[in-house]
C-alpha positions in Angstrom: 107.0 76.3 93.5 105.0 79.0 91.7 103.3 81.4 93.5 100.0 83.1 92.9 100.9 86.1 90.8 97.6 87.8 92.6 99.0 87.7 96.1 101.0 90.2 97.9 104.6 89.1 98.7 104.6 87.5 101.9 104.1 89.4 105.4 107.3 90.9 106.6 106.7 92.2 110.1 110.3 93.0 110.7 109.3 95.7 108.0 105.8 95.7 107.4 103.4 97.1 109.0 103.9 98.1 113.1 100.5 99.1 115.2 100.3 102.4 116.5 98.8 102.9 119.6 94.9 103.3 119.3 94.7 107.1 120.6 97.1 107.8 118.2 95.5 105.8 114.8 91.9 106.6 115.7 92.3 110.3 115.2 94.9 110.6 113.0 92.8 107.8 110.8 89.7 110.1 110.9 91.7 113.1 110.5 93.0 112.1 107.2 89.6 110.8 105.7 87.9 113.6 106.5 90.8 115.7 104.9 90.4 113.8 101.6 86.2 113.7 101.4 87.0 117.4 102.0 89.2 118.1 99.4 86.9 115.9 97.1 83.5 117.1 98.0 84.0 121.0 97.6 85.5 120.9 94.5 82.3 118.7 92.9 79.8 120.4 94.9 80.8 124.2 94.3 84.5 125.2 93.2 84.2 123.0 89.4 81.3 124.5 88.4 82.3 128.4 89.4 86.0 127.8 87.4 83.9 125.8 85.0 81.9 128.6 84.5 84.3 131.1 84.0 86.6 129.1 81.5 83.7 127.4 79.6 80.5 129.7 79.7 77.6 128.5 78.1 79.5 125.2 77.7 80.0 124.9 81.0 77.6 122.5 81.9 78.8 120.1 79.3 82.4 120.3 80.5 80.9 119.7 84.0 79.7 116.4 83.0 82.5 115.5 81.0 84.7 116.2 84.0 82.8 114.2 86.6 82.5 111.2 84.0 85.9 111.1 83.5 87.2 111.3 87.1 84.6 108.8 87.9 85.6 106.4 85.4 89.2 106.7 86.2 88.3 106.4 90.3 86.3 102.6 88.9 89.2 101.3 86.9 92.0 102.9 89.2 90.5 101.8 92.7 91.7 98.4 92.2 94.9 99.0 91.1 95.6 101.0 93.8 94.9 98.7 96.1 97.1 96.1 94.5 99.8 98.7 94.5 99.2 99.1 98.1 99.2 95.5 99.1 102.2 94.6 97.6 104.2 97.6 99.1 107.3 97.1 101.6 108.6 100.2 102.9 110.2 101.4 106.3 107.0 102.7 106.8 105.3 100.1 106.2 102.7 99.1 103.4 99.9 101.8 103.5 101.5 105.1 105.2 103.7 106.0 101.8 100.5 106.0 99.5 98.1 107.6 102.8 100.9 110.2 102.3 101.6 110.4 98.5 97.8 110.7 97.5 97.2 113.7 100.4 100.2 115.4 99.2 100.0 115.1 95.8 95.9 115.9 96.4 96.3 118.8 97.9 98.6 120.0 95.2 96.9 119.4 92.4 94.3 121.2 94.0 96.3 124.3 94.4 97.1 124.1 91.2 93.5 123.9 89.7 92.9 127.8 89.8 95.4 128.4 87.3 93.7 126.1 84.7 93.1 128.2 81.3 91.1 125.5 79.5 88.4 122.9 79.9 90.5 120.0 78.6 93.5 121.0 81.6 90.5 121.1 84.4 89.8 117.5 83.1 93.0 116.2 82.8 94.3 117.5 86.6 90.9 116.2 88.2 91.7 112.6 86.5 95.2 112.9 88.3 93.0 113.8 91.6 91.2 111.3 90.7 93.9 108.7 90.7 95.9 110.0 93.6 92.6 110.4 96.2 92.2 106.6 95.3 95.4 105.9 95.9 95.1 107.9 99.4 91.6 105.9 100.0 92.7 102.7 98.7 95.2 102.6 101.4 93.5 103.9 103.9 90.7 101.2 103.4 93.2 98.5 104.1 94.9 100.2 107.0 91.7 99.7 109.4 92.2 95.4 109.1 95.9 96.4 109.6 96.2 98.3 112.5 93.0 97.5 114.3 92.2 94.2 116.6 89.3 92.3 114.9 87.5 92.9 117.9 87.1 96.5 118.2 87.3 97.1 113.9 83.4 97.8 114.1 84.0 100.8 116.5 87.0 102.5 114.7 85.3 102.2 110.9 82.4 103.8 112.6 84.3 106.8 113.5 86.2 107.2 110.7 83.2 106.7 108.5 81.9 109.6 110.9 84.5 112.0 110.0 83.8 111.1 106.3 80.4 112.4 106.3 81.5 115.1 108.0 84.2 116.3 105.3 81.5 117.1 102.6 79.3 119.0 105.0 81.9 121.3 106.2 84.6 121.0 103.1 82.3 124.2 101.5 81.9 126.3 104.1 85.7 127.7 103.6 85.0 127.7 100.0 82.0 129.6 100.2 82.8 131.9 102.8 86.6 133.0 101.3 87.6 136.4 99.9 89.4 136.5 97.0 87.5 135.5 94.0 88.7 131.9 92.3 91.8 131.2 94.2 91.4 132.5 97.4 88.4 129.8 97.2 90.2 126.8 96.2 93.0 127.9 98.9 90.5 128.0 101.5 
């Protein structure tokens, strides 16, 4: 009988996905959203421009723009597939942890790395690969709401994890901002 090539392989639960205890998803859950809306909103809001600046010069407003329309057109066509990718993973750890974990690893990383960038096209290029692994990390973590929360009390924990997304961009620049030493020491923050 053929199958639709659209849906996930069928539900496992001796190894798919096991619920945690709520006092142990809620915060961990908000903990990790507001990590990732950190790590994305201080880099567009501050850190870009000041490396941009420094690499590009006069061009750096151009190279801004380029930057942001290329991350933003990868995060459009890459969201999807992400989710896919997501969906149809089995693992011992279930179907959303690994990519929860790849995309804040891998996140954080790149964003270590950006600081040593030399050139405008190797800014670009690493904040595509942010861009692909953060949607990888939100993707996932999108999904793992409906997974691990009750339908009855779903309402309640997207509100708080939607609460510690706001909260990411507000406070993600203070460190930035408020860091000694110069381009790195920011980024490290």
């Amino acid at each position: 009988m053929p199958t639709d090539s659209l849906a996930p392989p069928p539900f496992d639960t001796a190894h798919d996905d096991v619920k945690s205890p709520l006092r142990h998803f809620v915060p961990a859950a908000m903990l990790s959203q507001f990590g990732v809306y950190v790590a994305l909103a201080a880099p567009i809001q501050l850190l870009l421009a000041l490396h941009l600046d420094a690499i590009a010069g006069d061009g750096a407003t151009t190279a801004f723009g380029i930057l942001v329309g290329a991350g933003g057109l990868i995060a459009i066509v890459f969201s999807p597939v992400a989710g896919r990718i997501s969906d149809r993973t089995r693992t011992r750890l279930g179907r959303r942890r690994p990519w929860i974990l790849t995309g804040t690893l891998l996140t954080a990383l790149a964003l270590a790395v950006m600081p040593a960038t030399t050139e405008v096209w190797q800014v670009v290029l690493l904040w595509c690969g942010v861009a692909v692994v953060t949607n990888l990390q939100v993707a996932a973590h999108s999904a793992v709401i409906a997974d691990q929360v009750d339908a009855g009390r779903t309402g309640g924990v997207s509100g708080l994890v939607g609460l510690a997304t706001a909260l990411g961009p507000l406070l993600g620049v203070t460190p930035a901002t408020t860091a000694p030493g110069g381009r790195a020491g920011q980024w490290w923050a």
